[in-house]
C-alpha positions as CSV (number, residue, x, y, z in Angstrom):
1,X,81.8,-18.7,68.6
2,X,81.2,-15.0,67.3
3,X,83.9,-12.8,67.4
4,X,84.0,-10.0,69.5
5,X,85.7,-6.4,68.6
6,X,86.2,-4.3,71.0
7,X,86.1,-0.4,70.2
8,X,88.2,2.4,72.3
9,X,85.6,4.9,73.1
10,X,86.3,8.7,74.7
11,X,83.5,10.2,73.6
12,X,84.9,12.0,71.2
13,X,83.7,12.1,67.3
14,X,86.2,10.1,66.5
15,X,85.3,7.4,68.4
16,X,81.9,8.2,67.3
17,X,83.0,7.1,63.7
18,X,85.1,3.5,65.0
19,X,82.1,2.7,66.6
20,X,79.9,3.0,63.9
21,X,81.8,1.0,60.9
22,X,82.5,-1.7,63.9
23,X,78.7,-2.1,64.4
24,X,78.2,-2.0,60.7
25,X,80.7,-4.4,60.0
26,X,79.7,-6.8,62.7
27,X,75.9,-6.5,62.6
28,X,76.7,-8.1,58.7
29,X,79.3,-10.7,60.2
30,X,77.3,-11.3,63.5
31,X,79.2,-10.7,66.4
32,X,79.8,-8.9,70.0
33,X,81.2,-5.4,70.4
34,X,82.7,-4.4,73.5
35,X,83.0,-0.5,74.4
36,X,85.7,0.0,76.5
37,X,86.6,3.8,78.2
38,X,89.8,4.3,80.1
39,X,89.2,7.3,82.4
40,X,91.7,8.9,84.6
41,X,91.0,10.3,88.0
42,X,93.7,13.1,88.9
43,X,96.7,13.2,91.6
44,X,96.2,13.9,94.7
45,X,96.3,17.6,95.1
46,X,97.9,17.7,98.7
47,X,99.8,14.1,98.6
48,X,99.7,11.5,101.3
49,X,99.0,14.3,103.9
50,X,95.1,14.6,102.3
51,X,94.7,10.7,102.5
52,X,96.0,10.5,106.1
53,X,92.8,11.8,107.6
54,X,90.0,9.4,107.6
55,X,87.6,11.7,106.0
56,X,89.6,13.3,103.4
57,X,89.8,9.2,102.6
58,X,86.2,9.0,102.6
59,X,85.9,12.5,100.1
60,X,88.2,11.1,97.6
61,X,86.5,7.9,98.1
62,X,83.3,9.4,96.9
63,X,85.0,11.7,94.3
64,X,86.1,8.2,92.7
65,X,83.2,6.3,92.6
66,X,80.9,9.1,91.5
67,X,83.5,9.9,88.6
68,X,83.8,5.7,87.6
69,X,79.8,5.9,87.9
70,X,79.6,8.9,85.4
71,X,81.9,7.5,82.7
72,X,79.5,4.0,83.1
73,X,76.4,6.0,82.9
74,X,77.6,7.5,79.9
75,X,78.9,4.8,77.9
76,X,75.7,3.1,78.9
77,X,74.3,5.9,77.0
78,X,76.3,5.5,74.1
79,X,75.8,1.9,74.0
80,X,71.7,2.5,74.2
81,X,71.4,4.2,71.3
82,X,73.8,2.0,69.4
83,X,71.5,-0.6,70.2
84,X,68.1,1.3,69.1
85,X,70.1,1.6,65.4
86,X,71.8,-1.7,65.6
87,X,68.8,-4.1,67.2
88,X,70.5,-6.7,66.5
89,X,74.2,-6.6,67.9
90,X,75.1,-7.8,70.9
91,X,77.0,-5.0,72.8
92,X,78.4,-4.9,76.1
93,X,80.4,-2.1,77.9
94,X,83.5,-1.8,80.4
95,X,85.0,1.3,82.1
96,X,88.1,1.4,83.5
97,X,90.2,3.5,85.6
98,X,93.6,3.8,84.3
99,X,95.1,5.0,80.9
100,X,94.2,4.1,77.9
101,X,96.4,1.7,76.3
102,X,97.3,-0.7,79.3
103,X,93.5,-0.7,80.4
104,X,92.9,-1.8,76.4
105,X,95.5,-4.3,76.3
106,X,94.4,-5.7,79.3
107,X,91.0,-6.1,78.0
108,X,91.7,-7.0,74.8
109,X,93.4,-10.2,76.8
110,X,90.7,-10.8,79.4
111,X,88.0,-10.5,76.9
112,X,89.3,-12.7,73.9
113,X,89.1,-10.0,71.6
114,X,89.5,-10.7,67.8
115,X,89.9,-6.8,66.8
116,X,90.5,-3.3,68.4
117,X,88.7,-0.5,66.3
118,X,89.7,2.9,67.2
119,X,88.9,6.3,65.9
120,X,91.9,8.2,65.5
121,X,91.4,12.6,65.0
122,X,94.5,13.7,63.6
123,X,96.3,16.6,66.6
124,X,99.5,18.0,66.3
125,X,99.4,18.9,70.3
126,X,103.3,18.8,71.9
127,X,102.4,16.0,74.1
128,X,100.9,13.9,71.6
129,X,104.2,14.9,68.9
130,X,106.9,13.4,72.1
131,X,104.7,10.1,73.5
132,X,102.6,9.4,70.5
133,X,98.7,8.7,70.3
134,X,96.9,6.2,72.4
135,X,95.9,4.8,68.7
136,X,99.4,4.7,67.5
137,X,100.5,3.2,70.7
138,X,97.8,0.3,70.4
139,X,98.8,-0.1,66.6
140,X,102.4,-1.1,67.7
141,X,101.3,-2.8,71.1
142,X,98.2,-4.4,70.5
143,X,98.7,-8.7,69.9
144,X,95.3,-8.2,67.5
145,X,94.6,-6.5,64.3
146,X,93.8,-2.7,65.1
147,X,91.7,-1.1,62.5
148,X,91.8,2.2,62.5
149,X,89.1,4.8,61.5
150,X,89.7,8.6,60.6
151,X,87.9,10.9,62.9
152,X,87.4,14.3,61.9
């Protein structure tokens, strides 16, 4: 059975970078890779009181799906032209709503992945100082080896 790796992709550079040493790597070890992006859709602006209505259900409703349709469309992308340089890789994609590391833990599960590859762009933002990087969080969480790639 060929393994499959998946990599964290949020379009960034970074993740640029993981993916391509994952599809090197497995394209000479034969293999699947599995792009995987976490997206977020954000709160509720007016609570419970902007859901009550039937259509400000049906406008979020909307909202959502054309967001989770965007972030597939675009990975879809991604995973396209991976394929034109890598002809012959099998690659698959998955987008999730919900953060990063829980959606990638799940789906490291679910999909009987071997390896997480990650790109990881050094930042030395407050937020990311107090609750750590999603690729430092997956490095201590993750039940698989997590190879990770410096982004620029």
């Amino acid at each position: 059975m060929k393994p499959t790796w998946l990599v964290a992709h949020d379009f960034s550079p970074a993740a640029d970078a993981a993916m391509m040493v994952a599809a090197s790597d497995l394209g000479r070890l034969g293999g699947r890779l599995l792009l995987v992006h976490a997206y977020r859709l954000p709160p509720v602006a007016s609570g419970l009181e902007a859901m009550a209505n039937a259509r400000g259900l049906q406008s979020w409703n909307r909202f959502s799906e054309k967001v989770a349709i965007s972030a597939a469309e675009r990975l879809d992308e991604v995973a396209r032209k991976l394929a034109r340089r890598f002809p012959e890789l099998e690659i698959a994609t998955r987008c999730e709503e919900g953060a990063p590391v829980p959606v990638i833990l799940q789906v490291v599960d679910e999909a009987h992945v071997a390896r997480v590859v990650v790109g990881h762009a050094p930042g030395q933002g407050l937020r990311r100082r107090i609750a750590g990087s999603v690729t430092e969080q997956l490095v201590k969480q993750c039940k698989v080896p997590v190879l990770v790639v410096k982004g620029e």
